[in-house]
N, C-alpha and C positions, 0 to 999 in steps of 0.2 A: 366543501360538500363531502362531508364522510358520517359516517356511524361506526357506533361499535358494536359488534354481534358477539353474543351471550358466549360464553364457553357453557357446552351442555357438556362434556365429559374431559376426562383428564386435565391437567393443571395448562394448556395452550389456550390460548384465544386468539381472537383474529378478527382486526380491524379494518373493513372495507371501505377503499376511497374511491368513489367515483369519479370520473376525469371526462373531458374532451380533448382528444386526440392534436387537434387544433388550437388551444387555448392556449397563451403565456401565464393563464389566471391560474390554471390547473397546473402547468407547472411549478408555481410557487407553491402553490397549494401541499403538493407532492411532499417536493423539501420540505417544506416546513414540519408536515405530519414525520415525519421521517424522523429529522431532526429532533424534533419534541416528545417520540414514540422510543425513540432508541430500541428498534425489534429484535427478537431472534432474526427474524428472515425477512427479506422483502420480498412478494411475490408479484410478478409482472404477469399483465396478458398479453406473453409473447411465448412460441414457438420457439425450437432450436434452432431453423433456419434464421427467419428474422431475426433474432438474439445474433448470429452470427454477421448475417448482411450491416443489423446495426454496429458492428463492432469492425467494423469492414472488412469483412472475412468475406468469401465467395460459399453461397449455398449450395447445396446438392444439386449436382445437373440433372435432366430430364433422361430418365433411362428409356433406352428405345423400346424397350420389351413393353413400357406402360402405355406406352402411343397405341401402341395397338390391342392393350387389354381396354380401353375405352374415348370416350371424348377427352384425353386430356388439352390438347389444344386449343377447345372450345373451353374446357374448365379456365386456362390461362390466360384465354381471350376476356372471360369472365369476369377476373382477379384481374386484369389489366385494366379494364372500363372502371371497374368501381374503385381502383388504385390510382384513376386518372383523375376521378371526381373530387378526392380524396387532397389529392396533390393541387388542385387548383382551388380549392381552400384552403389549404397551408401558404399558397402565395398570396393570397386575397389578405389574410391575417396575417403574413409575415414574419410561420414557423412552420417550421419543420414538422412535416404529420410524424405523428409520433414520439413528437417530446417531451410529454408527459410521461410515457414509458422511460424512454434514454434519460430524462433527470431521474426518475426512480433508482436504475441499475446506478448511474455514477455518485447517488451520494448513496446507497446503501455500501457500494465498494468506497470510497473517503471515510467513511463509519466504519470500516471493515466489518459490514454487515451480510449476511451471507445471500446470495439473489437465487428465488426458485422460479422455474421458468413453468407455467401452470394450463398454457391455451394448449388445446390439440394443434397438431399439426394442419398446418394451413392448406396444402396440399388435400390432406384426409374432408377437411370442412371443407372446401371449393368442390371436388368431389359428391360429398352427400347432397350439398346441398341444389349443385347442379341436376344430378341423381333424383334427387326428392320433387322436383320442379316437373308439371306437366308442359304440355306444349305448348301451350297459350299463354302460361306463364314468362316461358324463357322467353317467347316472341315481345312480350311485352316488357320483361325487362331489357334485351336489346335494344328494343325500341327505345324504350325511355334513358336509357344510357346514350345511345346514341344523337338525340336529340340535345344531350347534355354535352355530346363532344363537340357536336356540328350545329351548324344551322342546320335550319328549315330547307333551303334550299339547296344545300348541298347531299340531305336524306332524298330530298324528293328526285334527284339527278340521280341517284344509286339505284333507288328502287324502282325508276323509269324505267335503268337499264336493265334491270333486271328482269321487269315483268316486257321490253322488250325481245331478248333472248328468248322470253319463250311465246311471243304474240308473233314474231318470224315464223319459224316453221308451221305454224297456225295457218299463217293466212298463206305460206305456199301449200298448205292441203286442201284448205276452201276458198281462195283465192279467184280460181276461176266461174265459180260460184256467187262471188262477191261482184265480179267483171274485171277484175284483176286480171287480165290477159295477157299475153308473152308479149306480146309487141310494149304493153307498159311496162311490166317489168325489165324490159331490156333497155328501154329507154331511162328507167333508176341505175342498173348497173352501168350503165356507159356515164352516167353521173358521177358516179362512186370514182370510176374508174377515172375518169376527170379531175375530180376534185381531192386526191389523192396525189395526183402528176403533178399538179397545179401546187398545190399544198405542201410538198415537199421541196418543189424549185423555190416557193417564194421563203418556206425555212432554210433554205443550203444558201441563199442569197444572203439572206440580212444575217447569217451567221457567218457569211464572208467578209460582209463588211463592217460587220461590228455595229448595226444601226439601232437594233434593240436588245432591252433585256433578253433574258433566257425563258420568261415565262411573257413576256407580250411579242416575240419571235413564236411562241407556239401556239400565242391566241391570235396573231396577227396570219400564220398558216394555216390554221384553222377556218378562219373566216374567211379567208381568198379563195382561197380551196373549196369550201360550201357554196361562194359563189357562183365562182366559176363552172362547178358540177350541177348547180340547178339551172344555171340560164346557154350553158354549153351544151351539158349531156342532154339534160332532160329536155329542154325547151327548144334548142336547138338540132341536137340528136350528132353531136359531131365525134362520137363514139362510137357511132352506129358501128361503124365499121370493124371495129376491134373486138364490140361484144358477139357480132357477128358470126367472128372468126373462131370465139370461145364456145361455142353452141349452144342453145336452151337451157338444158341445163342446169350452165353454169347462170346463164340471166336468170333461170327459177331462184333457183336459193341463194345469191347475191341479192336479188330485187328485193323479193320477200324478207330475206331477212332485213334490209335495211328497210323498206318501209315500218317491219315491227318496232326497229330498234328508235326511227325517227319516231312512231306512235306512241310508244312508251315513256322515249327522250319527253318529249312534250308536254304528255299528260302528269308527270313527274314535278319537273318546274312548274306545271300551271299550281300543282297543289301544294310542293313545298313552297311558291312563291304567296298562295294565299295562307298557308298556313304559318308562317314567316308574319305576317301582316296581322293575325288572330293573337301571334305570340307567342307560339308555340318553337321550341328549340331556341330560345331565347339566352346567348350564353353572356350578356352582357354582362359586365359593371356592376351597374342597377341593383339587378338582381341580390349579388352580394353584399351591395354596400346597405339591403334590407336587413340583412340575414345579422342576426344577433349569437356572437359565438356563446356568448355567457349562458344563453337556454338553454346549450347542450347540455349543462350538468343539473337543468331544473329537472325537478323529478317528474313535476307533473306533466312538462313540454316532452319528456323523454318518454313520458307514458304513451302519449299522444302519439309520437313518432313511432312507436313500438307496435302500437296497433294499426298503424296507418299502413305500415310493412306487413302485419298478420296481413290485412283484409286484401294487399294488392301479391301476397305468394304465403297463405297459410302454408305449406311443405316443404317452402325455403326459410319461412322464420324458423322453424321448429329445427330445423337443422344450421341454422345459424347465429340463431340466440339463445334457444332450448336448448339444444344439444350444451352449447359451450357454455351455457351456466352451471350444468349438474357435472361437467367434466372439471371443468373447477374448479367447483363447490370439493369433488372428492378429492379433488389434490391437497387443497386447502383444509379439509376434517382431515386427512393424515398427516398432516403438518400439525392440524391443532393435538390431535392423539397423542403426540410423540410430543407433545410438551412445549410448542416452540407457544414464544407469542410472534405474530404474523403480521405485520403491515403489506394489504393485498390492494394492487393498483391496478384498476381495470375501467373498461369506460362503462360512462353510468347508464347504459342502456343493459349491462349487466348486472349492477349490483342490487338490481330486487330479489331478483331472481334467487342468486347467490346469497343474499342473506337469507331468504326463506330455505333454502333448502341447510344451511350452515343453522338457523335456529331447529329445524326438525329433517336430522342428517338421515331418518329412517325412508324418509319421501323420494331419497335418490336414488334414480333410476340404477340400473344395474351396469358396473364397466361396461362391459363383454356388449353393451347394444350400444357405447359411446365410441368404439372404435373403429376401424375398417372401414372396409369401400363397401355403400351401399347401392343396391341395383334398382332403388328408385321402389318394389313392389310395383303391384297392379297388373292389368295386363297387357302383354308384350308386346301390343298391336302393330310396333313396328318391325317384331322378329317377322311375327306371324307373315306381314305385306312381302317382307323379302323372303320368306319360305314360296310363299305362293308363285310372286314371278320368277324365282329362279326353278320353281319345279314346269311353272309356263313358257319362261324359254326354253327347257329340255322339251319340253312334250310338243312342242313347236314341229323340233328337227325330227324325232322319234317320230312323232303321225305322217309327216309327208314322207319320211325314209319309207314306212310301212305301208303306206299311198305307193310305192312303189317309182316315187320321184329318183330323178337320176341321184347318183355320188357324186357324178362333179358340179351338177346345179347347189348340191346341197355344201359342197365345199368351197365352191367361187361364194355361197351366201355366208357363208361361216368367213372365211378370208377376207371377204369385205367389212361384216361387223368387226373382225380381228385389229383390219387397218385403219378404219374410221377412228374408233376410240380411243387406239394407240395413236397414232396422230394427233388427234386434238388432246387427249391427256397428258404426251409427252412436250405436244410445242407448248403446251401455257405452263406445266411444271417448268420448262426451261425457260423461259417470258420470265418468271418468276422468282430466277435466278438460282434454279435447282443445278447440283452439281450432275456432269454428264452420265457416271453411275446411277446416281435418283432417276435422274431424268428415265435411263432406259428402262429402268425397272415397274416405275409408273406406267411407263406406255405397252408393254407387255404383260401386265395383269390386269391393265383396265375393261377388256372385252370382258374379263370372268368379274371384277366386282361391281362392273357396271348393269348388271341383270342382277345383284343382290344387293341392295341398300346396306347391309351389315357387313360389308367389305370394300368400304369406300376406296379406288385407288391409291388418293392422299398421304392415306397412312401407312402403306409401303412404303412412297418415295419419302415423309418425314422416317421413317426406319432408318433408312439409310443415308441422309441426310443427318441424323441423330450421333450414327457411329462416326464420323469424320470431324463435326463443329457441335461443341458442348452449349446445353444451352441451358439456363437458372434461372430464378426470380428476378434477380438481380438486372435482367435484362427489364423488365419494366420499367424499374425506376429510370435508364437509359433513357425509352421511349418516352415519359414522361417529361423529363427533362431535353428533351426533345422538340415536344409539344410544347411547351411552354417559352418557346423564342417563336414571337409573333412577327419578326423579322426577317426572317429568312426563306427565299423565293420557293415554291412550291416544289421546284423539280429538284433544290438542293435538298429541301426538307425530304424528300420522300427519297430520292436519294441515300441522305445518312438515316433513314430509316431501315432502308435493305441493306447496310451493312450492321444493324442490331444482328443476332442471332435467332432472338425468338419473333419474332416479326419475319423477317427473310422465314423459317422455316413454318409459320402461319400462313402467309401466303402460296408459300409453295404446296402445302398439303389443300390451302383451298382451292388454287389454281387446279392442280392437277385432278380434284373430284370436279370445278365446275368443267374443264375439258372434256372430261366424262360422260358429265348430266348431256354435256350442247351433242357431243358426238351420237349419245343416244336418239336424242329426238329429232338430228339430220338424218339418221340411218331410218328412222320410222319415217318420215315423211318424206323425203328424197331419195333414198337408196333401198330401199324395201321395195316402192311401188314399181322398178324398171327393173327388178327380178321377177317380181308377181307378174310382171308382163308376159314373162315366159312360158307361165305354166297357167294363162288365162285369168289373170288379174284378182283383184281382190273375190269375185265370186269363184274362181278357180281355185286359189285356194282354202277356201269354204268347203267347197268341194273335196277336197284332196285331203284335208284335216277329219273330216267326217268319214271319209273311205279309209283313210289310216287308223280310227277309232274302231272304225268296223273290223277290218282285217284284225288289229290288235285283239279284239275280244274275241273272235273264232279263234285265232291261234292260243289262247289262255282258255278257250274253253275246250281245246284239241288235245291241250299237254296235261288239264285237270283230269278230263274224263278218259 
């Protein structure tokens, strides 16, 4: 699958071979043209990094200063999923992704042929094209990657829990409302509180005696545990006494929360279990023993795929196949300028592209917009959201200060938000396996970037985290190869996944923003309302915010005139 494109100036030309990444067809292919081409240069579609990892060299670490000029951990979360996709079709066919490149490089050096390295940097494309992606897009390509990692069910178990995290505080704000009342809820927490005691004897047990694995010891506590807390605490109430001792409360936002999280839990499997049954997150066999690797280099099947990716993220093709055509294409015209002739190996979802802009080199975009980090354009809607609540949490404490509310009301309110978010930010950074420095520093700046979206705690503690354990690309292929031993018990597996680097420092930047997120919306629904208590509840502070507004405008319009 190749062609030759025209030399339109000076004495170089250059011969573009299309490839799949995955094919042993296209590796021969490669050699062969190679061998029968005898070029100036071979050009690969590979980066400096990859050119190095393939040669097994270690790539550039992650510098900490870039974690917090933007999403890089989300960018690498990104290149991780489609790097996972990628790899489990190299095992399905039985090579090595990439060996279409790695044969180019090794017989253009047995040729002593010279190798030009011609992709942008991968980091810069993961970037743009993250960058270039609205929100509904990236939602959608997680999704659809993630379905590609996991089952059905195992998506719907995540996003149970998730949309349970936030259906908790929910129902302990309208809960009493609903008929939720403290006596039920305290009757859940002495549940919890049950099936947690229970849960943990029956694991320190069979871990004494060596009776079960390490994961049917945890599903086996599990389940005694859930028992025992529904037909002891709840049903029986033989907690009573304990939750008792803890006071309201504590039964409010223990109950509430677990009833959301069991709501959530629920409604999750009920939909990854039918959507599992529809077909959906289907990672079977099957599937690939459909899949025809030889179409990857049809032209027309490559067309098909080329637009099937416009139509599902037009702003990430353009910066993931656009972009890297005409970046290229110009390596490739300066190659041909200078006289060389060119055997250029890239896959074929590039080479239309690349030949049309190589037949009319005037068409190509200019450098200077193929390089650098782009900010995506459009408007900022998510600056603009985090200007607004962080100028709303100032103007919170400013109106009741000006209301004439006490100092130390207003600093036991401030000292609470301070330790709430520190708490929860610092214990799940730490859960996370954040070092003790990360950890602190996580938890004393999460008050301040948890009232702006654009200062996620996260990426302090990965900051510091960053300076101590290096972390590369390199580390995917790890995780990969990882994932790919379907043998190994789930608490091992995940396990030697947090001794990865980038993984461990993934989850510690997520942990420590979702710490964040949950401590916010406990402090709005549970610790907010029994301060408001002080100063006349939520209508007193209505009140109080409206007098502070007043007074602020006399005294601005005292100092004006």
């Amino acid at each position: 699958m190749s062609d030759a494109a025209a030399s339109t100036e000076g004495e170089g030309r250059v011969r573009v071979v299309g490839t799949a990444h995955v094919s042993a067809e296209s590796v021969r292919e490669v050699e062969e043209v190679i061998e029968a081409d005898r070029p100036d240069v071979v050009a690969v579609e590979l980066d400096e990094g990859r050119y190095r990892q393939m040669q097994g060299e270690t790539p550039d670490d992650i510098e900490p200063g870039d974690l917090l000029r933007g999403n890089t951990v989300f960018q690498f979360l990104a290149y991780w999923m489609l790097s996972y996709v990628q790899s489990r079709l190299g095992e399905k066919f039985d090579i090595q992704p990439g060996a279409d490149m790695l044969a180019a490089v090794e017989t253009a050096e047995d040729l002593g042929i010279g190798v030009a390295l011609v992709d942008r940097d991968i980091q810069t494309t993961i970037q743009r094209f993250w960058a270039r992606m609205g929100v509904l897009e990236k939602f959608r390509l997680v999704g659809g990657l993630a379905f590609g990692l996991t089952d059905a069910r195992g998506l719907g178990l995540a996003l149970g829990v998730f949309v349970g995290v936030v259906l908790g505080p929910l129902l302990g704000l309208f809960g009493p409302s609903l008929g939720l009342s403290t006596p039920i809820l305290a009757r859940v927490t002495g549940g919890v509180l049950l099936a947690i005691a229970v849960g943990f004897v029956v694991h320190t047990l069979a871990d004494a005696v060596d009776a079960l694995g390490p994961d049917d010891r945890l599903f086996a506590a599990a389940g005694v545990g859930v028992a025992a807390g529904l037909i002891g605490g709840v049903g029986l109430g033989l907690a009573d006494g304990v939750v008792a001792s803890l006071g309201t409360f504590v039964a409010r936002i223990v109950g509430s929360l677990t009833l959301g999280l069991a709501g959530g839990v629920t409604v999750g499997l009920v939909v990854g279990f039918l959507a599992d049954r529809a077909g959906y997150g289907a990672t079977a066999d099957e599937e690939f023993d459909e899949f025809d690797v030889a179409e990857l280099t049809d032209a027309d099947v490559v067309s098909v795929m080329m637009e099937e990716f416009r139509t599902f993220s037009p702003a990430g093709a353009r910066a993931l196949i656009d972009e890297r055509d005409a970046y290229i294409a110009h390596e490739l015209v300066r190659l041909r300028d200078a006289g060389h002739h060119v055997v250029a190996v890239v896959g074929a979802g590039h080479r239309e592209g690349i030949e049309g802009y190589l037949d009319a080199p005037e068409t190509l975009p200019p450098w200077e917009s193929l390089v650098g980090t782009d900010s995506g354009g459009g408007v900022p809607w998510l600056k603009a959201a985090g200007v607004l609540v962080s100028l709303g949490f100032v103007a919170f404490f400013v109106l009741l200060a000006m209301a004439g509310v006490r100092d130390g009301f207003l600093l036991r309110l401030f000292a609470a938000w301070f330790v709430v978010n520190g708490v929860f930010a610092a214990g799940l950074a730490r859960l996370a396996g954040a070092r003790w420095d990360s950890t602190l520093v996580g938890g004393l700046v999460a008050w301040m970037t948890s009232v702006n979206p654009l200062l996620a705690p996260g990426w302090f503690t990965g900051y510091v985290e960053l300076r101590h354990t290096a972390v590369n690309v390199s580390d995917i292929g790890t995780l990969n190869e990882l994932l790919s031993d379907e043998e190994t018990p789930i608490r091992t597996l995940i396990g030697q996944m947090f001794d990865v680097p980038l993984f461990r420092l993934i989850m510690v930047v997520a942990m420590t923003n979702i710490g964040s997120m949950i401590a916010s919306l406990l402090f709005a629904v549970y610790v907010l309302p029994l301060f408001a208590t002080e100063i006349g509840g939520v209508e007193g502070v209505s009140r109080l915010m409206l007098e502070g507004a007043r007074n602020s405008a006399e005294l601005l319009w005292r100092t004006v005139a």
